[in-house]
C-alpha positions in Angstrom: 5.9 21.6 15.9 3.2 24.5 15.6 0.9 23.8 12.8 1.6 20.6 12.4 -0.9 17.8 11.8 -1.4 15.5 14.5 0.0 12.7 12.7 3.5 13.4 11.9 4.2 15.2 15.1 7.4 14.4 16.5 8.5 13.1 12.9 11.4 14.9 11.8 10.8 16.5 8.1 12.9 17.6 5.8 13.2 20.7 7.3 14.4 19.4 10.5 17.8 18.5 8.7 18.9 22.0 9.2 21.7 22.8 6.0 22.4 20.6 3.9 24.7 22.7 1.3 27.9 20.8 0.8 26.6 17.4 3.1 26.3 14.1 1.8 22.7 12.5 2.0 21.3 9.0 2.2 18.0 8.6 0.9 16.0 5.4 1.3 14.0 5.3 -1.8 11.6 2.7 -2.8 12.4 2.1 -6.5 11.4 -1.8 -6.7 10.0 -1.2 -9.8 9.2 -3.7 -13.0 11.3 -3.9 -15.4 11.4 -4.9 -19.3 13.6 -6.5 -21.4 16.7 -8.8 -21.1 20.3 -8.5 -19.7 22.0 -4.6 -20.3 18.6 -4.1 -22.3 16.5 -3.8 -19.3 14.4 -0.8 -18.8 11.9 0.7 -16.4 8.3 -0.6 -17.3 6.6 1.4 -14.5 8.4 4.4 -12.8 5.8 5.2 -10.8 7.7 5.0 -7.4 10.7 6.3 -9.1 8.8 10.1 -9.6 7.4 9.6 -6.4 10.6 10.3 -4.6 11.1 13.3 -6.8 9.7 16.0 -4.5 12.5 14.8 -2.3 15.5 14.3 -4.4 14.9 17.8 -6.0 14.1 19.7 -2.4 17.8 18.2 -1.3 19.8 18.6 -4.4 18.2 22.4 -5.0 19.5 22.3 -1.2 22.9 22.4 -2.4 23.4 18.5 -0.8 25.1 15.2 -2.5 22.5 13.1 -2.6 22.8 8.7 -3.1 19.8 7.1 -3.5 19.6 2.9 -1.8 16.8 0.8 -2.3 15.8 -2.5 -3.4 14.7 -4.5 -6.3 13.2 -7.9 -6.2 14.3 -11.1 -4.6 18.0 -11.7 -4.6 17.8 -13.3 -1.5 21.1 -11.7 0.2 22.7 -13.0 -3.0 24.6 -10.7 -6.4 22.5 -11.3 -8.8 22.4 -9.4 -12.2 19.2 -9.8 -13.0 18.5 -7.6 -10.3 21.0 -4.7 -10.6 20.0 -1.1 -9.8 21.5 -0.3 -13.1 18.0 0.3 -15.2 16.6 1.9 -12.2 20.0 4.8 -12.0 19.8 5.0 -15.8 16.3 6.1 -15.6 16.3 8.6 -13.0 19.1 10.3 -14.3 16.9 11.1 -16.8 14.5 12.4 -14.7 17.3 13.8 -12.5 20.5 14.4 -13.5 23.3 14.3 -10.6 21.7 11.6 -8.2 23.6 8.6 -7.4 21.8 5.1 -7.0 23.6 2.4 -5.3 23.4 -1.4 -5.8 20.6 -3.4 -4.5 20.6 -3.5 -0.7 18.9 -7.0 -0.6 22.5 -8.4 -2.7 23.7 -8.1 1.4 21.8 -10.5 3.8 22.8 -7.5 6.3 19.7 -6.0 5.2 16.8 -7.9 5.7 18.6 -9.3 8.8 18.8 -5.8 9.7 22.3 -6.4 10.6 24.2 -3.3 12.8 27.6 -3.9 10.9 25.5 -3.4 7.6 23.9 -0.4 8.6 27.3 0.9 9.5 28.6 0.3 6.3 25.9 1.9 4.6 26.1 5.0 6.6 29.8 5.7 6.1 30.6 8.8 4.5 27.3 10.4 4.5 25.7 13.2 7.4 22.3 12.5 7.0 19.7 10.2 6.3 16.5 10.5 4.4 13.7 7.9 4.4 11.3 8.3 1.2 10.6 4.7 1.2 6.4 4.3 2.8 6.5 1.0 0.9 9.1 -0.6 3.4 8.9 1.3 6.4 6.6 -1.6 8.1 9.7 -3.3 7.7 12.6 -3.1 10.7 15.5 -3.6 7.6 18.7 -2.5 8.4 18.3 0.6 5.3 15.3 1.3 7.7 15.8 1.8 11.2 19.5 1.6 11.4 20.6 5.3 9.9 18.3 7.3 12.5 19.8 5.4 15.4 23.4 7.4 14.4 22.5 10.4 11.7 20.3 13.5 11.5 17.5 12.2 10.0 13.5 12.9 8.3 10.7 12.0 6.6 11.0 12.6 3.0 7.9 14.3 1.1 6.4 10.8 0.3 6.4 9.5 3.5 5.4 12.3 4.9 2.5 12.9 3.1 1.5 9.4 3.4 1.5 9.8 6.9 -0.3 12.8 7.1 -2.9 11.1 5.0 -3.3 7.9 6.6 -2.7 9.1 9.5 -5.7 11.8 9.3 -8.0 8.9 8.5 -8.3 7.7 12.2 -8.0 11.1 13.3 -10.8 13.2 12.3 -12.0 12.6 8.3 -14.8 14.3 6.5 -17.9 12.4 7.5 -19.1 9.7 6.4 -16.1 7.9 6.2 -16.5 5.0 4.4 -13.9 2.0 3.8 -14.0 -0.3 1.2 -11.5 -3.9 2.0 -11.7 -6.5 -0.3 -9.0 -9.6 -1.0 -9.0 -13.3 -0.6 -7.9 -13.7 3.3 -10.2 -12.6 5.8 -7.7 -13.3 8.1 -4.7 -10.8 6.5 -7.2 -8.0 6.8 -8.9 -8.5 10.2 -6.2 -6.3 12.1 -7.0 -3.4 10.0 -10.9 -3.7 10.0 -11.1 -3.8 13.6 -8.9 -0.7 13.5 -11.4 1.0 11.3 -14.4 -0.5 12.8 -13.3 2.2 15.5 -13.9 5.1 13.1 -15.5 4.1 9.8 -18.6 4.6 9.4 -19.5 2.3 7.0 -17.2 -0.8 6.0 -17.5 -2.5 2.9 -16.4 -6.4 2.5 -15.9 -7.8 -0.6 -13.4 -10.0 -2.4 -13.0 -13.5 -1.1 -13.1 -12.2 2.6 -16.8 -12.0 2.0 -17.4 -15.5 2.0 -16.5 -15.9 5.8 -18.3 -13.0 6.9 -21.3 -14.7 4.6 -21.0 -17.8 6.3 -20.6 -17.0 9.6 -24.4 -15.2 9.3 -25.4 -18.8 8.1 -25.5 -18.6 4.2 -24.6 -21.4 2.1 -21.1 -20.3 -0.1 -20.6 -23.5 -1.9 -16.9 -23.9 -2.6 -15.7 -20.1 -2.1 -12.6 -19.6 -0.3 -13.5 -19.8 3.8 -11.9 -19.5 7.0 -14.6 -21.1 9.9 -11.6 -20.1 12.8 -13.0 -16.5 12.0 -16.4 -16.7 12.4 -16.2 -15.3 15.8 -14.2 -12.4 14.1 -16.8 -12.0 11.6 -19.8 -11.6 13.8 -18.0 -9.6 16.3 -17.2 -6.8 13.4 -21.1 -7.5 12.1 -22.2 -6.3 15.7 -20.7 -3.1 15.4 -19.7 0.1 16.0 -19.5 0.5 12.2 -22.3 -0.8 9.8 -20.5 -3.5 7.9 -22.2 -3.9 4.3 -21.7 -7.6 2.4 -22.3 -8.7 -1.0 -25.8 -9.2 -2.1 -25.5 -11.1 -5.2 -22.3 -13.3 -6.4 -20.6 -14.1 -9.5 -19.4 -17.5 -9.2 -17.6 -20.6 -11.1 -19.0 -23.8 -11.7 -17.1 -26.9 -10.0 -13.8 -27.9 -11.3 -13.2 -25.1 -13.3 -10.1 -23.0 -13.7 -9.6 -19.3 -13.0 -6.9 -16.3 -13.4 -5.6 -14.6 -16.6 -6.9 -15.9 -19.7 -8.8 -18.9 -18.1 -12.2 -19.3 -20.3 -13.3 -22.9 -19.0 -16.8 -23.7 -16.7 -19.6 -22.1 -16.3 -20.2 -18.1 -14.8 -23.2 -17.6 -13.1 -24.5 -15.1 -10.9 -26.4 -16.0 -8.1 -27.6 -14.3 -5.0 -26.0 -14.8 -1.7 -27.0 -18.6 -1.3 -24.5 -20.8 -3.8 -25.4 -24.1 -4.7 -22.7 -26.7 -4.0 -19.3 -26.1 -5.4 -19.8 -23.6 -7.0 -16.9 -20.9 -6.3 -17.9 -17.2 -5.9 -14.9 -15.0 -7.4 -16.5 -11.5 -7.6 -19.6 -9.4 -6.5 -22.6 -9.2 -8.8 -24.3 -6.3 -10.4 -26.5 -5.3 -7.5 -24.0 -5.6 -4.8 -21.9 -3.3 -7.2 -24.6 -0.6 -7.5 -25.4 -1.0 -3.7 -21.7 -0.4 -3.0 -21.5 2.2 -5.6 -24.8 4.1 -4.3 -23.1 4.1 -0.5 -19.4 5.5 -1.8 -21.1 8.5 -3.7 -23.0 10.7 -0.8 -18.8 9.5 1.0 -17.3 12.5 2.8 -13.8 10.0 3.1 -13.2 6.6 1.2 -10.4 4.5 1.7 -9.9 1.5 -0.7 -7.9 -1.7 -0.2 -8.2 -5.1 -2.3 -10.0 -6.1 -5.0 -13.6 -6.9 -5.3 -12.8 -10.5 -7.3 -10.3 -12.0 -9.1 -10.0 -9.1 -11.7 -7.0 -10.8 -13.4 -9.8 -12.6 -15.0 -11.8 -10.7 -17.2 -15.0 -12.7 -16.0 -14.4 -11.3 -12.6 -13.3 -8.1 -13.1 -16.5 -6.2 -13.4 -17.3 -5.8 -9.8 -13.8 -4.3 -9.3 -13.8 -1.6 -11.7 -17.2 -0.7 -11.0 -16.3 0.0 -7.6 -12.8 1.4 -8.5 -15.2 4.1 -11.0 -17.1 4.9 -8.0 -14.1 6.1 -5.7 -12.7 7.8 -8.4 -16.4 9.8 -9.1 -16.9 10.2 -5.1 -17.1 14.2 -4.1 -15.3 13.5 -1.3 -11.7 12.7 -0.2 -10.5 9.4 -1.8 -7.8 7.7 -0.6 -6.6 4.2 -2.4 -4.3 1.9 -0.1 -1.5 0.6 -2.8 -1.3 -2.5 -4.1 -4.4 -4.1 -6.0 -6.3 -1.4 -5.4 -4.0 1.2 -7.7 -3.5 -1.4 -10.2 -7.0 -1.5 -10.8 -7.4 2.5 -10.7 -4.3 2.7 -13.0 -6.1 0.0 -15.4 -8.9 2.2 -15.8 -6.9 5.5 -16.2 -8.5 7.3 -13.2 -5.4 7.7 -10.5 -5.5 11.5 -11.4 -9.4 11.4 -10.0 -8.5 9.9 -6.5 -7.5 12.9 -3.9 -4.4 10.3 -3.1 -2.9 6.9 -4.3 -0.4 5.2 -1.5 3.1 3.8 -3.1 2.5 1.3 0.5 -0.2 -1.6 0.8 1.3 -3.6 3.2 2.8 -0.3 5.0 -0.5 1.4 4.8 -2.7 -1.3 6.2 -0.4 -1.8 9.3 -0.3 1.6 10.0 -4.0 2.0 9.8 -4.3 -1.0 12.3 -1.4 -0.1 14.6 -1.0 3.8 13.9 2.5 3.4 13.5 5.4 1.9 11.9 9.2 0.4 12.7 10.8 2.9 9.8 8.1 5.9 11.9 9.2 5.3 14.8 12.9 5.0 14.1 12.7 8.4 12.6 10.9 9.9 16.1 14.1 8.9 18.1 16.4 10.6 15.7 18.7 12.7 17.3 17.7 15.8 15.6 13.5 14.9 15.8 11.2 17.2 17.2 10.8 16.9 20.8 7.7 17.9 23.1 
């Protein structure tokens, strides 16, 4: 393990498979993608997380291995259901990658998100080792996850791996300041991973609906924005510290009883500072908070970005979001953007090739930010071929 970052010690790599000419390999891939079209005349809309596994698939096949891809797509809820066959999916990536095999959705077995032992069996038959490439699932303890290390000689593909190394380096030691930006609607889904970063941010910046809480519990006046008084105490425990955490300073908002979300045009938009007058709904940071924030990311050694600044799926609400998302992408130092939202937004404004590194995981990378580790992790480290020390 000599030379290896801190955080994927013990985490078997590629490598760590040994020779894989002539062996049939399993790869977990993460290739719930969208898709366009109808019936047979679906196609891949997005394959994003389909070329992220490439690294992977290429170092194994060039390896002289068989390799069969399993993932899953959508909702079938342990069901067959056509509507969510792999079939797109395998004929897109053949031509990416000739060769590869892709087989039917996982989630068409309730085995899988029961994480069922007799599934995992079946699953593993007939291959000799296991390959998990799939970040975006590995804070889940699926059968497709953490059954195959239990049996098989198993590793990290490249994806996970380097999203490991990257997350994983942000609670370690990152380039100074380290700033995070969090945003969202629920302060509660997010306090886990702010305490977590409270520990080594420097700076954390709230915005998004989550604001409104912090807001509140300081005693400000947030007419009808989305609130959670049960986290007050939350709230004013982060505001006390160790990291400096930095709220809105202005608010766009929406007048009472007016609607909101893609292509919604009716009330009144206002932007007020932080005091709103009754029921009135704040849905994004204003201009000054955006320059404030902006101003703070720039002289960044690290940022990390999760969730949205407002509800950007409405244009009315969407500026405070790509102001910010322009910043990260502009910031001289390392820029990390936490999936979901967050890379939506950067790949809106055609800046993902300005950000150092853009996770395929947001619910995977925000609990392994808040708990340094992960079910799919940690079923790799007990492999029987991991690295021991």
């Amino acid at each position: 393990m000599t030379g290896r970052p801190e955080a994927l010690k013990g985490l078997p790599l590629l490598e760590d498979l040994g020779d894989v000419r002539g062996k049939r390999v399993l790869v977990r891939t993460d290739f719930n993608v969208p898709l366009a079209g109808e019936g047979a005349q679906r196609t891949v809309a997005d394959d994003f997380r389909i070329r992220s596994a490439l690294p992977t698939l290429r170092w194994l096949a060039e390896h002289g291995a068989t390799v069969v891809c399993c993932s899953h797509l959508g909702r079938p809820d342990g069901a067959v259901d056509d509507a969510f066959s792999m079939d797109p999916v395998a004929a897109h990536l053949a031509t990416l990658l000739p060769g590869v095999e892709v087989m039917e959705n996982l989630r068409f077995n309730p085995g899988e998100t029961a994480n069922s032992p007799e599934f995992a069996a079946s699953l593993i038959d007939g291959f000799d080792c296991y390959v998990n490439d799939a970040f975006g699932v590995s804070h889940r303890a699926h059968a497709s996850v953490v059954g195959p290390p239990a049996v098989l000689p198993s590793a990290a593909g490249r994806l996970v791996e380097r999203e490991v190394e990257t997350l994983g380096g942000l609670l370690g030691n990152p380039a100074r300041p380290f700033v995070a930006i969090v945003g969202g609607a629920k302060v509660a889904d997010k306090l886990g991973v702010l305490k977590a970063l409270a520990k080594v941010a420097d700076e954390i910046i709230v915005g998004g609906g989550m604001a409104f809480t912090f807001l509140a519990a300081q005693g400000h006046e947030v007419g009808g924005s989305l609130l959670d008084p049960t986290r007050f105490d939350d709230c004013l425990e982060l505001l006390a510290g160790p990291a400096k955490i930095i709220l809105p300073v202005d608010v766009v908002a929406l007048s009472p009883g007016a609607s909101f979300g893609p292509g919604a045009v009716d009330g009144e938009v206002e932007t007020f500072d932080i005091e709103l007058p009754e029921g009135w709904m704040g849905l994004d940071i204003g201009p000054r908070s955006a320059e404030k924030f902006s101003d703070i990311i720039s002289t960044a050694g690290t940022v990390l970005w999760n969730g949205p600044m407002g509800v950007f799926e409405d244009e009315r609400f969407a500026a405070g979001t790509r102001r910010v998302g322009r910043a990260v992408a502009s910031a001289e130092g390392v820029s990390v953007v936490g999936g979901g939202d967050s890379c939506r937004a950067i790949d809106e404004l055609g800046l993902a090739d300005q950000i150092s590194f853009m996770s395929t995981g947001g619910g995977a990378s925000l609990e392994l930010l808040e708990f340094g580790d992960l079910p799919g992790l940690a079923a790799l480290r007990a492999a029987p071929n991991a690295p021991r020390s």
